[in-house]
Each structure stands twice: as structure tokens, then as C-alpha cells.
C-alpha positions in Angstrom: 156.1 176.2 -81.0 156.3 172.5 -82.0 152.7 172.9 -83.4 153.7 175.7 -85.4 156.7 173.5 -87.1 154.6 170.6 -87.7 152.4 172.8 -89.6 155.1 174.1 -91.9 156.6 170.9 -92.2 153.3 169.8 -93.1 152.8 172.3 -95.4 156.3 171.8 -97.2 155.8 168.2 -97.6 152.5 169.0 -99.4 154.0 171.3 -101.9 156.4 168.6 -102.4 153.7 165.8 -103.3 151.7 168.1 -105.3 155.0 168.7 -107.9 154.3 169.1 -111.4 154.6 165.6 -113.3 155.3 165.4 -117.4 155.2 162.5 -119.4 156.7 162.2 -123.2 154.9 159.6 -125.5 154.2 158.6 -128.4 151.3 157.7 -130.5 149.3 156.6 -133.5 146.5 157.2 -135.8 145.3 154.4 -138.4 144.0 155.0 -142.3 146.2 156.7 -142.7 148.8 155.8 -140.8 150.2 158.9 -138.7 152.4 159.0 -136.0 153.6 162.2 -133.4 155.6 162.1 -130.0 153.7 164.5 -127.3 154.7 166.0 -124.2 151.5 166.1 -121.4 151.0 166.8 -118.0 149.6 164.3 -115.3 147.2 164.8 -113.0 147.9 161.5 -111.3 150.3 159.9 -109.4 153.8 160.7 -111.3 154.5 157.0 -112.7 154.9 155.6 -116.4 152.0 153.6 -115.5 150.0 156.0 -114.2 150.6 158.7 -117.3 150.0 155.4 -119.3 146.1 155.0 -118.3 145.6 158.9 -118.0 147.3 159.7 -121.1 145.1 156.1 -123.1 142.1 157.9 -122.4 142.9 161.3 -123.5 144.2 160.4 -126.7 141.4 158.1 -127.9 139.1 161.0 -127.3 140.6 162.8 -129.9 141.3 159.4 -132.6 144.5 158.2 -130.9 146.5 155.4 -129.2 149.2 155.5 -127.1 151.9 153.4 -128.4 154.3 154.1 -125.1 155.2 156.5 -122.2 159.0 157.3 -122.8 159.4 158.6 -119.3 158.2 160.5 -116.8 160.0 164.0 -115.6 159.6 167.3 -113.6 159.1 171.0 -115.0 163.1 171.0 -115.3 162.6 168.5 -118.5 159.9 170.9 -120.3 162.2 172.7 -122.5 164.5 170.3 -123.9 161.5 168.2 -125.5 159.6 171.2 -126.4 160.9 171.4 -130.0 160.4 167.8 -130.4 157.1 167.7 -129.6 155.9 170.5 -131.8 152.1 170.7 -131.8 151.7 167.8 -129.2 153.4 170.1 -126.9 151.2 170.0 -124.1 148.3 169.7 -126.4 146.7 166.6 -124.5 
């Protein structure tokens, strides 16, 4: 019996650590000068810093810098920046 609740506590903390992580940003492009806020998910560990170094490398692939991370959220901030975020919606 205790076995069998250490396992499901086990198993509940995992699904806990493995929560969805969301990070808002912005960015540029140079010549011309462009500019767009994005919304993107993290792989990582669910820090500004951490979304900062995934999110550097994914954007330069595609002609982009990050400027900053705004912050760092759960699935319940999704749809309130959706809008906002128009194309860069979970685009990178």
C-alpha cells in the first residue's frame, strides 16, 4: 500500500514539473528596422533566463533578436496575449 502511494505521488509530482511554460517577448529585425512582441513555448526550465537563451537561438534562425523576455506564465496566460501577439503567436 505505501508503495502504491509513493508511486502516485510520484507520478503527480511529475505531471506537475512537466507543466506547460510560455514566455512573451519582444524582438527586432535591422534594414529595415522591424519590430513584433511574440508569445512561445519553452521547452526548458520555466525561467526568464532560461526562455531568454532558448527563445536567442530560435529567433536568429529565422533573422531576429531578442530584445527581452516580458515574463514567463502558464497555459492560463495564453489567451489574454493572443491578440497581441498576432502572427508571433506561438510562431517561434
Amino acid at each position: 500500500m505505501k508503495k502504491m502511494l509513493l508511486s502516485l505521488a510520484l507520478v503527480a509530482f511529475a505531471g506537475t514539473a512537466q507543466a506547460a511554460c510560455y514566455a512573451d517577448y519582444k524582438a527586432k529585425q535591422d534594414d529595415p528596422l522591424r519590430l513584433h512582441y511574440g508569445v512561445a513555448e519553452i521547452g526548458g526550465t520555466c525561467s526568464a533566463e532560461a526562455a531568454a537563451q532558448e527563445l536567442r537561438s530560435r529567433l536568429a534562425r529565422a533573422g531576429w533578436t531578442l530584445l527581452n523576455v516580458v515574463s514567463v506564465f502558464d497555459e492560463r496566460g495564453l489567451d489574454e496575449r493572443q491578440d497581441s501577439a498576432g502572427p508571433y503567436f506561438l510562431r517561434f
